[in-house]
Backbone as a printed PyTorch tensor [residue, N CA C, xyz], in Angstrom:
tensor([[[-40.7760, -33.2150, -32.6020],
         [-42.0210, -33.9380, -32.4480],
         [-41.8510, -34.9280, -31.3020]],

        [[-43.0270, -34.6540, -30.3250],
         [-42.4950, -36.0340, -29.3380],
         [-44.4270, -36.4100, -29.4150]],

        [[-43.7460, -37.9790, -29.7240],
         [-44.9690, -39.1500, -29.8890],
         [-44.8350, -40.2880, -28.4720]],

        [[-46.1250, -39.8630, -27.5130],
         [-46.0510, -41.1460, -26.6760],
         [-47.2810, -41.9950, -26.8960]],

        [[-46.7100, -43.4140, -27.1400],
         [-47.6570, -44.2480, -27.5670],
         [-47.7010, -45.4840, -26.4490]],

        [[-48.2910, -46.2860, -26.6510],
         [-49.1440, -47.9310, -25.9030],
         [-47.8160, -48.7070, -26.5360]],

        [[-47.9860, -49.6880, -25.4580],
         [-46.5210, -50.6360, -25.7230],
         [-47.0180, -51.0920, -27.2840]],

        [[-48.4860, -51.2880, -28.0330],
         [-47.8150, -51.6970, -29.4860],
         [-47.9930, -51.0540, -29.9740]],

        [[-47.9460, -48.9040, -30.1690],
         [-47.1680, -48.6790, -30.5850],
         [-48.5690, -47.8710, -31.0350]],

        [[-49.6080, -47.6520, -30.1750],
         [-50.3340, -46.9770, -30.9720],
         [-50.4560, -45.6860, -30.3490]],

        [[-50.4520, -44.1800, -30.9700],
         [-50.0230, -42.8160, -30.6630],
         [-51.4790, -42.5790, -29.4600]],

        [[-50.6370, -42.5040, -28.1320],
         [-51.6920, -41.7320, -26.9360],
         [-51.8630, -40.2680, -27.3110]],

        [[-50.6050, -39.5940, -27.0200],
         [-50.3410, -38.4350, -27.1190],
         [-49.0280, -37.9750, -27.9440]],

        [[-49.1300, -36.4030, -28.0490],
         [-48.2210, -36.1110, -29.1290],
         [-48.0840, -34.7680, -29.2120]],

        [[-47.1040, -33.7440, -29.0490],
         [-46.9260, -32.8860, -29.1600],
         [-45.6000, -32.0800, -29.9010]],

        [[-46.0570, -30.7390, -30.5980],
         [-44.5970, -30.1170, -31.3330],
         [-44.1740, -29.0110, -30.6400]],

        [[-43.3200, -28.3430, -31.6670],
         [-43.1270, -26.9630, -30.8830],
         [-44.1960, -26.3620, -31.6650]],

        [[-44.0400, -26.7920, -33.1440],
         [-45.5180, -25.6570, -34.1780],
         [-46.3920, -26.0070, -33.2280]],

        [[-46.8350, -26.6710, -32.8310],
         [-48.1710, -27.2310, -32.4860],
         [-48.4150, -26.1810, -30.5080]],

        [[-47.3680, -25.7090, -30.4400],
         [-47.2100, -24.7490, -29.1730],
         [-47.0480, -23.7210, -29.3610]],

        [[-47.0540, -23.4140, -30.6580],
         [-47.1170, -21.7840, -30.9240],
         [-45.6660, -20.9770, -31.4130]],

        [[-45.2010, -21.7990, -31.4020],
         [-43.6920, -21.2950, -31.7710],
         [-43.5140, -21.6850, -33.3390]],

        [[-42.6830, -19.9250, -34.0180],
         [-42.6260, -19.9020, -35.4510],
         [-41.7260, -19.9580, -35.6260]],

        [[-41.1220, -20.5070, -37.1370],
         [-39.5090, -20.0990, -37.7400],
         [-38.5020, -20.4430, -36.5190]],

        [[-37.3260, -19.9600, -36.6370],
         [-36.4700, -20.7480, -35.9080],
         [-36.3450, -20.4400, -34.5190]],

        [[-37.4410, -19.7320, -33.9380],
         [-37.8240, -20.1320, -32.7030],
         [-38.7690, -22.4650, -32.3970]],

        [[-39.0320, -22.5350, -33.4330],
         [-39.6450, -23.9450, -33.1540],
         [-38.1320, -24.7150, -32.8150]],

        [[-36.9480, -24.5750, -33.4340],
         [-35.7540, -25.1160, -32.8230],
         [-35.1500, -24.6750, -31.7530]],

        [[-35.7090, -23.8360, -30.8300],
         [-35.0530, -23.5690, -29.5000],
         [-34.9170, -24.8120, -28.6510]],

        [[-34.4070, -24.9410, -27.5350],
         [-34.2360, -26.1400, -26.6090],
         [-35.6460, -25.0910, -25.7100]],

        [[-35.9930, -24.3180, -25.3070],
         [-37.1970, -23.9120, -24.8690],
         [-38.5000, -24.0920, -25.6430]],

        [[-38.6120, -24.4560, -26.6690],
         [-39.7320, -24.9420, -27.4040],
         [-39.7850, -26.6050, -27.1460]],

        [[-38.8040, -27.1510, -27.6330],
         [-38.3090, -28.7110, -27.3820],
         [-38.6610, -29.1240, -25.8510]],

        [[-38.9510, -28.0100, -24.6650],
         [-39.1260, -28.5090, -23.2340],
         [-40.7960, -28.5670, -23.7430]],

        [[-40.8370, -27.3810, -23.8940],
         [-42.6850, -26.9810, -24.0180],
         [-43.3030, -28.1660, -24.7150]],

        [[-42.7350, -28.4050, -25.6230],
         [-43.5820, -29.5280, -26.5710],
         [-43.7490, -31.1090, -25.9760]],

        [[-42.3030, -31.3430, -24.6410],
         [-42.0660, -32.5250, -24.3290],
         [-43.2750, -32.3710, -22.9990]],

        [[-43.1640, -31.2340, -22.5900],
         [-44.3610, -31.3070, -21.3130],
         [-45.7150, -31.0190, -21.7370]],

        [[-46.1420, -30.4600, -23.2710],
         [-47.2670, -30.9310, -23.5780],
         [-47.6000, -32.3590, -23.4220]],

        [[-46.9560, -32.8080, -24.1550],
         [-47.0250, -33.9340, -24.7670],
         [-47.1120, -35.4420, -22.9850]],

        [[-46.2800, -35.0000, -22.1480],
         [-46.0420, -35.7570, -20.9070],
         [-47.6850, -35.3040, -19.8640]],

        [[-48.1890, -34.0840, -20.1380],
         [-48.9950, -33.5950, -19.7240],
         [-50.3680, -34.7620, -20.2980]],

        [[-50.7930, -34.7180, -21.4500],
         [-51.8960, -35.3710, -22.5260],
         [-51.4290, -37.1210, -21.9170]],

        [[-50.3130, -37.3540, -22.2860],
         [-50.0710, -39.2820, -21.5310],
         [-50.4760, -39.1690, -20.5570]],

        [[-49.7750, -38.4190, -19.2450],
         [-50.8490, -38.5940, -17.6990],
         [-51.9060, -38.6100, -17.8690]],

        [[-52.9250, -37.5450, -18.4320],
         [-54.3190, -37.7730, -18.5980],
         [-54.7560, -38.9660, -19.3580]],

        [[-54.2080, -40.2130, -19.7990],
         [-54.4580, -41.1620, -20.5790],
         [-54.3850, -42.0290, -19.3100]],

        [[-53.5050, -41.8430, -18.4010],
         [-53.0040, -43.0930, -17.1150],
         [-51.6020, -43.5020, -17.5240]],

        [[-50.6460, -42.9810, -18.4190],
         [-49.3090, -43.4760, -18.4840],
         [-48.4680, -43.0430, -16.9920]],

        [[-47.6560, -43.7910, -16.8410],
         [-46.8310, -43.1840, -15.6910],
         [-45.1460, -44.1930, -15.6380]],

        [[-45.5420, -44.6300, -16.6620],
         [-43.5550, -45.2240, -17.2690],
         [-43.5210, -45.3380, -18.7950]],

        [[-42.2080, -44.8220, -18.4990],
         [-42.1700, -44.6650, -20.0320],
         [-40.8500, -45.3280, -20.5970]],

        [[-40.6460, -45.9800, -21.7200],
         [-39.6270, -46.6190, -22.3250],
         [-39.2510, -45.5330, -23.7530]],

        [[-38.3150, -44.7830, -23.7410],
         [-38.1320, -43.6480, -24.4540],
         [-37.3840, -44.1990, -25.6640]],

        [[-37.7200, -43.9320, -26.8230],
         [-36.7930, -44.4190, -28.1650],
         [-36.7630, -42.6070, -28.7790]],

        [[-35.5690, -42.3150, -28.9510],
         [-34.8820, -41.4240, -29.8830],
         [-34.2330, -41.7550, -30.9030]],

        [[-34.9910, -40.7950, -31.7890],
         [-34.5000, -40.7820, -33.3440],
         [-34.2220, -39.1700, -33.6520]],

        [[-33.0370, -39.1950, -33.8810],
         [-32.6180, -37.8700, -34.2830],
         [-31.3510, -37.2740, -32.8200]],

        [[-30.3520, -36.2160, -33.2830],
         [-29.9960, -35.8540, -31.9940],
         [-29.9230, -34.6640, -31.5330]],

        [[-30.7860, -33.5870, -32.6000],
         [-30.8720, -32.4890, -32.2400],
         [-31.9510, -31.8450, -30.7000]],

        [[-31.2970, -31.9550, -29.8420],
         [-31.6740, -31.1040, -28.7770],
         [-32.5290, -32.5580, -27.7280]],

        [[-32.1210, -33.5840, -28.1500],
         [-32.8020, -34.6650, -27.0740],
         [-32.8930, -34.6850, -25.3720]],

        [[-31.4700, -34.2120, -25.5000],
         [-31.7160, -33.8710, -23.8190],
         [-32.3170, -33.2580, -22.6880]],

        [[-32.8630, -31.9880, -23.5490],
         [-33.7900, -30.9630, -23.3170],
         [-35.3570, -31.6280, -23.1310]],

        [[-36.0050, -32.3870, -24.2450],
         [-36.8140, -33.0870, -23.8920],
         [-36.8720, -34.6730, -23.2220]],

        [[-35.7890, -35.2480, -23.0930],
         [-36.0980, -36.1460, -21.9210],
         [-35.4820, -35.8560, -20.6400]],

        [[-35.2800, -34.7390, -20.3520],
         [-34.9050, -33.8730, -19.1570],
         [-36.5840, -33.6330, -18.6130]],

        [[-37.6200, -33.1270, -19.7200],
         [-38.6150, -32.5670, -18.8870],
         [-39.6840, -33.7300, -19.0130]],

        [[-39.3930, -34.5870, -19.5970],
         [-40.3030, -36.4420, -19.4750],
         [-39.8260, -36.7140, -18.1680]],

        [[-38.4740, -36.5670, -17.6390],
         [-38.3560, -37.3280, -16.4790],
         [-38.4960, -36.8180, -15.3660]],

        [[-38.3400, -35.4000, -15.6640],
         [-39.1600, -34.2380, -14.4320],
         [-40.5760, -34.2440, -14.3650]],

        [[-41.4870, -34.8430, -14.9770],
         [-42.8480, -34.6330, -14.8470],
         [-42.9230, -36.0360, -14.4710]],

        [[-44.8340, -36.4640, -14.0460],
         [-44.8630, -37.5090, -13.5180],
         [-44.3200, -38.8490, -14.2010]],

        [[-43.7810, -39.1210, -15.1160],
         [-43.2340, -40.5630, -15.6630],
         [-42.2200, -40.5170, -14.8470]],

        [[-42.1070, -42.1290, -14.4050],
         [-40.5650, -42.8840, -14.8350],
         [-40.1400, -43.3040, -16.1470]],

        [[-39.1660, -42.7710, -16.2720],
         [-38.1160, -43.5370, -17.3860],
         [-37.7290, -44.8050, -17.2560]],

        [[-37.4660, -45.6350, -18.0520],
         [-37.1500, -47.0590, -17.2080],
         [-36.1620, -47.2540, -18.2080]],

        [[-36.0620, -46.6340, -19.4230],
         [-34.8460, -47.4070, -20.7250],
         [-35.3350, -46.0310, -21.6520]],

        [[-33.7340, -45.9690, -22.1770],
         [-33.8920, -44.9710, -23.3780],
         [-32.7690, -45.4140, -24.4250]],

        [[-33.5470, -45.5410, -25.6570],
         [-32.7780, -46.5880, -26.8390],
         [-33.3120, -45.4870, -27.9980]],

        [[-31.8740, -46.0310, -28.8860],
         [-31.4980, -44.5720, -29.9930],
         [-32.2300, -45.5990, -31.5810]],

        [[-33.0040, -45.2110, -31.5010],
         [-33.4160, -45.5740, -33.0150],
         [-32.8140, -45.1660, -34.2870]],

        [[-32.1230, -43.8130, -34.3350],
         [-31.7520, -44.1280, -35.3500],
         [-31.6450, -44.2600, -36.4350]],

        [[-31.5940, -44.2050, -37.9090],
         [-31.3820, -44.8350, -38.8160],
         [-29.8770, -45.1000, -39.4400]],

        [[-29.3680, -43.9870, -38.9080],
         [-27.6850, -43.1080, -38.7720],
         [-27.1930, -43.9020, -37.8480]],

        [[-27.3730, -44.5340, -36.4430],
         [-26.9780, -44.9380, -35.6420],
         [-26.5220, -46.8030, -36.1650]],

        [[-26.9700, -47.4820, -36.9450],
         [-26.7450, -48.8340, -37.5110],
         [-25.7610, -49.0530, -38.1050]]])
């Protein structure tokens, strides 16, 4: 699931892999995880986002999607591990 929201936190845009068409354990590919991150980077531009402060929770396949956040029009400016495992 990638959620981009307004600095307090309220959901702009949002995209999955279900939500892209991908079933069963195709939704865990690192090729679904790109698709869902450039939906999702696609819907924020059309809002006017163009930096982004990235928080990850979880660590399955993260790199894959902030690989294609930082290839599309955002800057990244900070990426912080939320966590709950991480404390």
């Amino acid at each position: 699931m990638i959620t981009i929201t307004d600095a307090q936190g309220n959901t702009i845009a949002w995209s999955s892999s279900g939500t892209m068409g991908f079933k069963g354990s195709r939704k865990s590919t690192p090729y679904a995880h790109r698709v869902a991150a450039e939906d999702a980077a696609k819907k924020g531009s059309e809002h006017g986002m163009r930096t982004l402060e990235v928080e990850v929770e979880g660590r399955v396949r993260v790199g894959i999607a902030l690989r294609a956040l930082q290839s599309s029009v955002f800057t990244v400016t900070s990426i912080r591990d939320v966590d709950a495992d991480s404390a």
